[in-house]
C-alpha positions in Angstrom: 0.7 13.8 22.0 3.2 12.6 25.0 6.0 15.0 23.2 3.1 17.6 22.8 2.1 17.4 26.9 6.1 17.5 27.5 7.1 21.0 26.8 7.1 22.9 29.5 4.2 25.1 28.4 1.9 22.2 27.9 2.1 20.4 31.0 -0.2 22.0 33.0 -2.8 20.7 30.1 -2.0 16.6 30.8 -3.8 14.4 32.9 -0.3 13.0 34.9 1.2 16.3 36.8 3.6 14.0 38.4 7.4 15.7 37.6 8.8 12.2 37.7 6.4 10.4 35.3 5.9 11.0 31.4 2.9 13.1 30.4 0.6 11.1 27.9 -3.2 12.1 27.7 -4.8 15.2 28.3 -6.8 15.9 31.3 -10.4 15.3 30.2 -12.0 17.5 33.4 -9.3 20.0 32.6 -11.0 23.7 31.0 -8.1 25.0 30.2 -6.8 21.5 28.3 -10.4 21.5 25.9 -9.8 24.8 25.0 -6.6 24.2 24.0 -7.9 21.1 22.0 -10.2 22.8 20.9 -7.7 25.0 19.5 -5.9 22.4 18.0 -8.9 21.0 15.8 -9.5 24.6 14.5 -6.1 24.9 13.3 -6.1 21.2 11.8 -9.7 21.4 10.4 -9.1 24.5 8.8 -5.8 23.0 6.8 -7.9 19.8 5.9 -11.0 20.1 4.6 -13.3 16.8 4.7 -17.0 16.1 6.2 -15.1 14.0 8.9 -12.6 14.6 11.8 -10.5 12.2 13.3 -10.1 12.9 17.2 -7.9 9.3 18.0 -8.9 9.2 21.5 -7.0 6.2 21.9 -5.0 4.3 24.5 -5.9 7.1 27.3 -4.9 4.2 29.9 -3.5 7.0 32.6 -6.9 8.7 33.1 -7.5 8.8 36.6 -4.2 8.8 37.8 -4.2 12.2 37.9 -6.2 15.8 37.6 -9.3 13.7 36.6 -9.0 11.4 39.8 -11.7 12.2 41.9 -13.9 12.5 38.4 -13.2 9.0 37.8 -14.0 7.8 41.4 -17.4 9.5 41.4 -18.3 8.7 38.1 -16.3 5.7 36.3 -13.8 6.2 34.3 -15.9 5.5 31.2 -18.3 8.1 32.2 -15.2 10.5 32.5 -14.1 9.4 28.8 -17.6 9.2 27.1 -18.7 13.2 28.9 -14.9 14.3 27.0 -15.3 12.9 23.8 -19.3 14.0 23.4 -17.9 17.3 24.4 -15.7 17.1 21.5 -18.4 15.9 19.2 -20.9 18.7 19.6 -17.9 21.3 19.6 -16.7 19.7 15.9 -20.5 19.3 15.1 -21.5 23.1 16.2 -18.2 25.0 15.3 -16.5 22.8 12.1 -20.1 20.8 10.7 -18.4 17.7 10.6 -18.6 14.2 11.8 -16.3 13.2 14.5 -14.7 10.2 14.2 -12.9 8.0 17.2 -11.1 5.1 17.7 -13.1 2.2 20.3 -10.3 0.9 21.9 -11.2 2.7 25.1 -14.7 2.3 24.9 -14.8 -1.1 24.4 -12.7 -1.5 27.6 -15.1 0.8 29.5 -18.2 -0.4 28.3 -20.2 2.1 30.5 -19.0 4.8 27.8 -20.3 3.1 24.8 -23.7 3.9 26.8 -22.5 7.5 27.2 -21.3 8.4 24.2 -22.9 10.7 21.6 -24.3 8.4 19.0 -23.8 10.5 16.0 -19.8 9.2 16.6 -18.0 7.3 14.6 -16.2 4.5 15.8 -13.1 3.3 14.5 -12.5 -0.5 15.8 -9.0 -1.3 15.7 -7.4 -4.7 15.8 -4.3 -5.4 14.5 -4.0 -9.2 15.6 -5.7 -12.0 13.5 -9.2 -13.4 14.5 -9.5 -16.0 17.2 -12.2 -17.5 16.7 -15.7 -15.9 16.4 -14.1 -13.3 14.5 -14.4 -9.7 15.5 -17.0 -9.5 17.9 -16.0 -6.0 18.9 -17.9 -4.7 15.5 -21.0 -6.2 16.7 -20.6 -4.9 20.1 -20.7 -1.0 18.8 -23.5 -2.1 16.6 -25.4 -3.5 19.5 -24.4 -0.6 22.0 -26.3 1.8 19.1 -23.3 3.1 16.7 -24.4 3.1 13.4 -21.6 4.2 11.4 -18.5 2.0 11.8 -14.4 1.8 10.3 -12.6 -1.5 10.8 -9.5 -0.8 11.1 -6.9 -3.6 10.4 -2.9 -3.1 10.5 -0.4 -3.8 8.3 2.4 -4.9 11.1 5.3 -2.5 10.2 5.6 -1.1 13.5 9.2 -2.1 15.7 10.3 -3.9 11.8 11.8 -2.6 8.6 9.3 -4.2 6.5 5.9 -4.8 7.4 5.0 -8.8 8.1 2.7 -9.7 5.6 2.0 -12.9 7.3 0.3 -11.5 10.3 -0.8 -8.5 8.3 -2.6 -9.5 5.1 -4.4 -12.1 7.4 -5.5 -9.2 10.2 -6.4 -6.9 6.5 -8.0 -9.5 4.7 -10.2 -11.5 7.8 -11.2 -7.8 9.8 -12.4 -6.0 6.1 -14.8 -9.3 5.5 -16.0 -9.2 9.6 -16.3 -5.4 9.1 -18.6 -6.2 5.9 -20.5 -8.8 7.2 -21.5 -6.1 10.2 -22.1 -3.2 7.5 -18.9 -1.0 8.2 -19.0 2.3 6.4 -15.4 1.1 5.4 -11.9 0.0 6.6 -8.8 2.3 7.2 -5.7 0.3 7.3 -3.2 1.2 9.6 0.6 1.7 9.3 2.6 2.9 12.9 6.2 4.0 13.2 6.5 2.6 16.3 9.5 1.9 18.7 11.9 3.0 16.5 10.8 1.6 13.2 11.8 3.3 10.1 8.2 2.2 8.3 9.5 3.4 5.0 6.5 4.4 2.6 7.8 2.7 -0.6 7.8 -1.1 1.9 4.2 -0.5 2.3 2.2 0.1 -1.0 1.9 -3.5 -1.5 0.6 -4.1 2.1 -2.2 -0.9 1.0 -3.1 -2.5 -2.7 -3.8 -5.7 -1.1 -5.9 -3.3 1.6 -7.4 -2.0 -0.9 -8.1 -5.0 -3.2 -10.1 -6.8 0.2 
């Protein structure tokens, strides 16, 4: 998306205007940055069919620091987030008659937009560390805030390495799937990044997914 927001006809659609800094999200008070969005998910809803649709919506840590500034201060920033991703929802629900899904990253940090947010979503609750202990308690947290439809979703730790590390992976897979079952997850997705440069080569990683897959 930060590539995306970087050509030069894209710009005027991210959240950062600054010439100096790297664009990364999209402006979510922005009308001319839904539509093109919306634009987007057309085009990749009507190469994919499925009763879902995956928005991300994740790590949008620079919202406020620009276009949607004085949205954020009168508001809150989760406000700002949870109003942009329920737009999204009903759009996807209206236009496509799927199910949005999300990941909870930035609601859980913002916990004013868990209260916001449409509740039809679905959440997808990423952790890629193993549990402290407690567990997860982010699963129960959506649950609590009125989500009924939740992914865990665990990593397999091949991001910034050749090969993934099973040590710290098949612990995150195999404790977050159990925490996601105890709280009645609709399922897990486990997750594989390229990250920083790592070459994350497929043929590394079907062990990492069978084991996934076996939890």
């Amino acid at each position: 998306q930060d590539r995306l927001l970087s050509l030069p006809e894209n710009k005027k659609f991210a959240e950062v205007q600054d010439p100096h800094k790297a664009p990364w999200s999209f402006a979510p008070v922005n009308p001319e940055a839904f539509e093109f969005v919306t634009e987007l998910v057309d085009e990749l809803a009507a190469s994919t069919p499925s009763p879902f649709f995956h928005i991300g919506g994740d790590e949008s840590w620079d919202v406020g620091e620009g276009v949607s500034k004085a949205a954020v201060k009168e508001l809150g920033v989760g406000k700002v987030h949870a109003d942009y991703y329920t737009r999204l929802v009903n759009y996807i629900k209206k236009k496509h008659d799927r199910r949005t899904m999300l990941y909870g990253d930035m609601l859980l940090k913002y916990p004013e937009a868990l209260e916001d947010l449409a509740k039809e979503s679905i959440i997808v609750d990423w952790h890629y560390n193993a549990s402290k202990e407690g567990g997860y308690p982010s699963v129960e947290t959506i649950r609590k805030a009125g989500f009924e439809n939740i992914f865990v979703s665990p990593g397999i730790w091949g991001w910034a390495n050749f090969y993934p590390n099973d040590g710290m992976g098949f612990r995150n897979v195999g404790e977050f799937v159990m925490a996601g079952k105890r709280h009645g997850a609709m399922g897990s997705i486990t997750s594989s990044w390229g990250d920083r440069g790592a070459e994350n080569l497929r043929v590394n990683n079907w062990h990492s997914y069978a084991f996934s897959a076996a939890v």
